[in-house]
C-alpha positions in Angstrom: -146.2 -20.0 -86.4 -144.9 -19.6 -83.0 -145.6 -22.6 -80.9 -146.1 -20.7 -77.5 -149.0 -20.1 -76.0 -149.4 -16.6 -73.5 -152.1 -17.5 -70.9 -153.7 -14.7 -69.3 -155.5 -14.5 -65.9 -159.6 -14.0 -66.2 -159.1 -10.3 -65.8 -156.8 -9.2 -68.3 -155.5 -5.7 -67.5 -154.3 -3.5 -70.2 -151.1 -5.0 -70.0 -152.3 -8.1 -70.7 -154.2 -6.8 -73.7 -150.9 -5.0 -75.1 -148.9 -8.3 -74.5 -151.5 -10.4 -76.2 -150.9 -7.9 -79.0 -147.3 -8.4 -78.8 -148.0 -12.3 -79.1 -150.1 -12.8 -81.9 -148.1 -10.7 -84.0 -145.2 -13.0 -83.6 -147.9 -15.4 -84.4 -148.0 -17.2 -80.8 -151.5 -18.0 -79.7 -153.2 -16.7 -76.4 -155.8 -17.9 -74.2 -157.2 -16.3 -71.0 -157.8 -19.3 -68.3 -161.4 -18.5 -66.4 -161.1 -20.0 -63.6 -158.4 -20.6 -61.3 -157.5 -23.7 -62.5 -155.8 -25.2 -65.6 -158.3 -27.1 -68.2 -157.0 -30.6 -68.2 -156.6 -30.4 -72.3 -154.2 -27.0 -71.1 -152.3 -29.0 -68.3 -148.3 -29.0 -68.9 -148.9 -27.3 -72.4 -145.9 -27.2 -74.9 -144.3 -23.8 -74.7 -146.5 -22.2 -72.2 -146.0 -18.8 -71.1 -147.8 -16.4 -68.3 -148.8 -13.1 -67.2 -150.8 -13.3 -64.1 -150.7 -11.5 -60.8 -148.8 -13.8 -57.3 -152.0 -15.5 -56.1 -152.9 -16.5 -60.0 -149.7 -17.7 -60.7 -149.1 -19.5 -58.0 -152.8 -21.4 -58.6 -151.7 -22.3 -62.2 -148.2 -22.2 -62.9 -147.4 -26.1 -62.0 -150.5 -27.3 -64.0 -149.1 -25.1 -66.9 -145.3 -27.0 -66.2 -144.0 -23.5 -66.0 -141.5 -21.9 -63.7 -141.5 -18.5 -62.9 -138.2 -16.5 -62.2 -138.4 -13.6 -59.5 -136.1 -11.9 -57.5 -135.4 -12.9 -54.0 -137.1 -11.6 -50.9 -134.0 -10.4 -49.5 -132.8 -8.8 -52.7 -133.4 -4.8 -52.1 -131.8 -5.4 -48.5 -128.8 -6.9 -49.6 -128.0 -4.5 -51.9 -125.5 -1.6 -51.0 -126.3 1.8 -49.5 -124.8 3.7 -52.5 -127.9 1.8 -54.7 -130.7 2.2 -52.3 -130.0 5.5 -50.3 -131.6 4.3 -47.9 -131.5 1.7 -44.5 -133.5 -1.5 -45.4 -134.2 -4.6 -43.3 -135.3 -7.9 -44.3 -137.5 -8.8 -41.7 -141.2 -11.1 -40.6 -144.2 -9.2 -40.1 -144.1 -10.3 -36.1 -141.0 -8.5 -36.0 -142.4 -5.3 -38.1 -145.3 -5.2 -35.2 -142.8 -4.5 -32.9 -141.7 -1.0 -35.2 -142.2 2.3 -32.8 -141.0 4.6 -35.2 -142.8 5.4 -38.9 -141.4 2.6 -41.5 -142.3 1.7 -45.2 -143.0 -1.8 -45.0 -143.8 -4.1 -47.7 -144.2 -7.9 -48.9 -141.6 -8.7 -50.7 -142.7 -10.6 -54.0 -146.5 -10.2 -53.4 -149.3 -8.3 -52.0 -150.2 -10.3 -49.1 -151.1 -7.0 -47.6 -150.7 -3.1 -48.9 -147.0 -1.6 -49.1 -146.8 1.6 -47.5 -146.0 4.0 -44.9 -146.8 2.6 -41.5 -146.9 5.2 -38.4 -145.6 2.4 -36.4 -146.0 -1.7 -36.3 -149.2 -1.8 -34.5 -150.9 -0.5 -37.7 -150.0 -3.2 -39.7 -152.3 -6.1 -40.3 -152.4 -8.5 -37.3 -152.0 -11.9 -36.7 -155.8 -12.9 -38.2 -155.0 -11.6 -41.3 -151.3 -11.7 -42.0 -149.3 -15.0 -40.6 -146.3 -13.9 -38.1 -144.2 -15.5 -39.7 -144.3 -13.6 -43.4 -141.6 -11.8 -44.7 -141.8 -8.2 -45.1 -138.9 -5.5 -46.1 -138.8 -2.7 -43.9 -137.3 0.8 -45.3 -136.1 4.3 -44.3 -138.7 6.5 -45.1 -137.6 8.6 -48.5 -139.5 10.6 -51.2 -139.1 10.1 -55.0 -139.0 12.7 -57.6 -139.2 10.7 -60.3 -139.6 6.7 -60.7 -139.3 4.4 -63.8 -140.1 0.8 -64.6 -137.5 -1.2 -66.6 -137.5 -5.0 -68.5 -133.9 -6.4 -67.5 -132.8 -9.4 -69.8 -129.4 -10.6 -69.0 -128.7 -7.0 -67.2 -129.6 -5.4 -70.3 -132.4 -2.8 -70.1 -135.0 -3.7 -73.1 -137.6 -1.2 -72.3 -138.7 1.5 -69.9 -140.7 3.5 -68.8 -141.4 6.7 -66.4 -144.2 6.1 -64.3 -144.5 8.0 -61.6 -143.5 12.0 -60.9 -144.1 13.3 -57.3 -146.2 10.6 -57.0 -148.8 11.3 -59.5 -149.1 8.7 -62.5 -147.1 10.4 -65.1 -146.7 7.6 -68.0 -143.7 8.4 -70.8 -141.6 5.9 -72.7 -138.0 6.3 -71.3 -136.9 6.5 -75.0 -138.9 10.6 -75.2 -137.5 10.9 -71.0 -135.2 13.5 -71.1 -133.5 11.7 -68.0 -132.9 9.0 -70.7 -129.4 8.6 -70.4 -128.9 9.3 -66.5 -131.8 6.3 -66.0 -129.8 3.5 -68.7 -126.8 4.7 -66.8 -128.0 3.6 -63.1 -129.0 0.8 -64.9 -125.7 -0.5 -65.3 -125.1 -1.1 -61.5 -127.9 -3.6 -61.5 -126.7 -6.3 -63.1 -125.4 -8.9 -60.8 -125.9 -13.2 -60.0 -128.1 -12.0 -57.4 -130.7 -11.1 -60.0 -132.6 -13.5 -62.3 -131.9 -13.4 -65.9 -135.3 -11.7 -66.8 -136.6 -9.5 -63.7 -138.5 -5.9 -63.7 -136.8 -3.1 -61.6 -138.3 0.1 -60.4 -135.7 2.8 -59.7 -136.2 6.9 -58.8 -134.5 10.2 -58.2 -134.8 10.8 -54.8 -136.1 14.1 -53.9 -133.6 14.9 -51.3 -129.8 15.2 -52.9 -131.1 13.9 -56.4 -129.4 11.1 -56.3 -130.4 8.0 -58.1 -131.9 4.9 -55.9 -133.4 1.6 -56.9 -136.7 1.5 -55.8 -138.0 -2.3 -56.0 -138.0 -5.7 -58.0 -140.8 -7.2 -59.6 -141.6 -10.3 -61.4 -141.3 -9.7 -65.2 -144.6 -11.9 -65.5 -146.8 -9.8 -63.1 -145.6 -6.0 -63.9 -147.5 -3.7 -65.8 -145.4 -2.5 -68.5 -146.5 1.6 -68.5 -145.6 3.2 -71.4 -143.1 0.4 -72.2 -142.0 -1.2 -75.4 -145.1 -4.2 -75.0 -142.9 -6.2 -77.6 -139.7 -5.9 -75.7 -141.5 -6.7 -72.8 -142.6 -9.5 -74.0 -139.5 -10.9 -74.6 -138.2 -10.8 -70.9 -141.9 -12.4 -70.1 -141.0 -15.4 -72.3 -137.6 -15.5 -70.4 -139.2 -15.1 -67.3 -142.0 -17.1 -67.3 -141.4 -20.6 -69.6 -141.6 -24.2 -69.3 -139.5 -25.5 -65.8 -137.4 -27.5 -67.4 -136.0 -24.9 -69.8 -134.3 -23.1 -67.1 -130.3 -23.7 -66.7 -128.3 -23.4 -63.4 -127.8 -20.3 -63.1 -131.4 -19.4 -62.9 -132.8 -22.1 -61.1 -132.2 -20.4 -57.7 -134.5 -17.6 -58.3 -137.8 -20.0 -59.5 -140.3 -18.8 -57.3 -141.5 -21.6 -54.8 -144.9 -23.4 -56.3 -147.7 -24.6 -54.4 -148.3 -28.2 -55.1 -151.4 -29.2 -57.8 -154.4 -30.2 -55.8 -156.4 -32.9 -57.9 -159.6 -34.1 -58.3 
C-alpha cells in the first residue's frame, strides 16, 4: 500500500474525482476534509498530498505540514516577447486603476478577483473589495485560436490537454490533437530555474500570425486536468504538493507563502 494520503476540498470537482481515481489505484488512501480546517487526528499527516483551490489551500496546507510549489507572480512578465507575443506588466491593482486604455488584467496565482478584459482601470474592483496593494499582471490584449493545458515535471510535459478552441470549451487529449507535435515542441522552451519542478502551463496559437504563445501558469495542485492523463497528473500533484520538508533547494523558492495556523 501506498502510504500517501490525497486530501480533497469539501467540493470535489471532477478533477478531484478522476485524481482520487488515480490514487486509490496506486493504492494511496483519500479523504475529503469538510470543513476548512484540518481534524486534529489529520494534522501534519505522514505523506500528505492536496488538490484544493488558493483560498482552501492556503486554510489547510500548514496543518497538513505540506508545501505547495507554484510559479512566481512575476513569472509570465519575465518571460521574453518571442514566448508571450505579447507586452506584459507585473503590476498592483492601485496601479491597474490608473489603466485608460483596454487591458487583460489578472491575479496572478489566485482569483482574488475575475481575470479578464477590462475597458480601462476604473472597472476593476475598488479599494473595498480588492486591497491596493495586490498584485495583478496586466497584458496586451490578444485572441487565441487554440489553448492547451500541460503537467510539467522537471520541464518534461506528462500530459495534456486541448481545452479551449475560439474560446468555446473544446476538451481533447493532446495525445488524438493533431497539433500534437507543434504543442510538445513549444513545450521545450519552457523549461527553465524560473519554473518549479512540478507546475501547470497553459499555452495557445494566437489567432493573429499563428504563432505559438504561452498563455499562463498554474499551480499543479489547483488545475483541472481536462482531458488529461488523470494518472500522469497525478504524479506532478504528488511533486507539487508534498510534505514541506521534502522539498530540496532548488525548489524551495517557489513554495507558495502560508498563512500561519490559527489555534484553538
Amino acid at each position: 500500500m501506498n502510504a500517501r494520503t490525497l486530501f480533497l476540498s469539501p467540493r470535489v470537482t471532477a478533477t478531484g474525482h478522476a485524481l482520487a481515481d488515480a490514487a486509490r489505484r496506486r493504492g494511496m488512501r483519500t479523504e475529503v476534509l469538510r470543513e476548512w480546517r484540518v481534524p486534529e487526528e489529520w494534522q501534519a499527516a505522514q505523506g500528505a498530498t492536496l488538490y484544493a483551490g488558493p483560498l482552501f489551500a492556503d486554510a489547510v496546507a500548514t496543518g497538513l505540514g505540506l508545501g505547495l510549489l507554484e510559479a512566481p507572480p512575476d513569472w509570465l512578465a519575465r518571460l521574453p516577447y518571442e514566448l508571450t507575443c505579447r507586452e506584459i506588466e507585473f503590476s498592483t491593482v492601485g496601479v491597474a486603476r490608473q489603466l485608460r486604455r483596454p487591458a487583460f488584467v489578472k491575479p496572478p496565482n489566485d482569483k482574488s478577483f475575475p481575470a479578464r478584459v477590462y475597458p480601462d482601470g476604473s472597472r476593476l474592483p475598488g479599494p473595498d473589495a480588492v486591497d491596493d496593494g495586490t498584485p495583478v499582471l496586466v497584458s496586451d490584449i490578444v485572441a487565441f485560436a487554440v489553448e492547451y493545458r500541460l503537467f510539467l515535471l522537471d520541464g518534461e510535459v506528462r500530459t495534456g490537454s486541448r481545452y479551449l478552441t475560439h474560446g468555446e470549451l473544446d476538451v481533447v487529449p493532446l495525445d488524438e490533437d493533431p497539433r500534437r507535435a507543434e504543442v510538445l515542441a513549444f513545450a521545450q522552451h519552457l523549461a527553465s530555474p524560473y519554473l518549479p519542478s512540478a507546475v501547470v502551463v497553459d499555452v495557445g496559437l494566437l489567432v493573429e500570425g499563428s504563432r505559438w504563445a504561452v498563455v499562463e501558469a498554474n499551480a499543479a495542485w489547483a488545475s483541472g486536468h481536462y482531458a488529461c492523463d488523470p494518472d500522469a497528473a497525478l504524479d506532478v500533484v504528488l511533486h507539487a504538493a508534498r510534505p514541506e520538508g521534502e522539498f530540496g533547494p532548488a525548489d524551495r523558492a517557489f513554495l507558495r507563502p502560508l498563512p500561519e495556523v490559527v489555534r484553538d
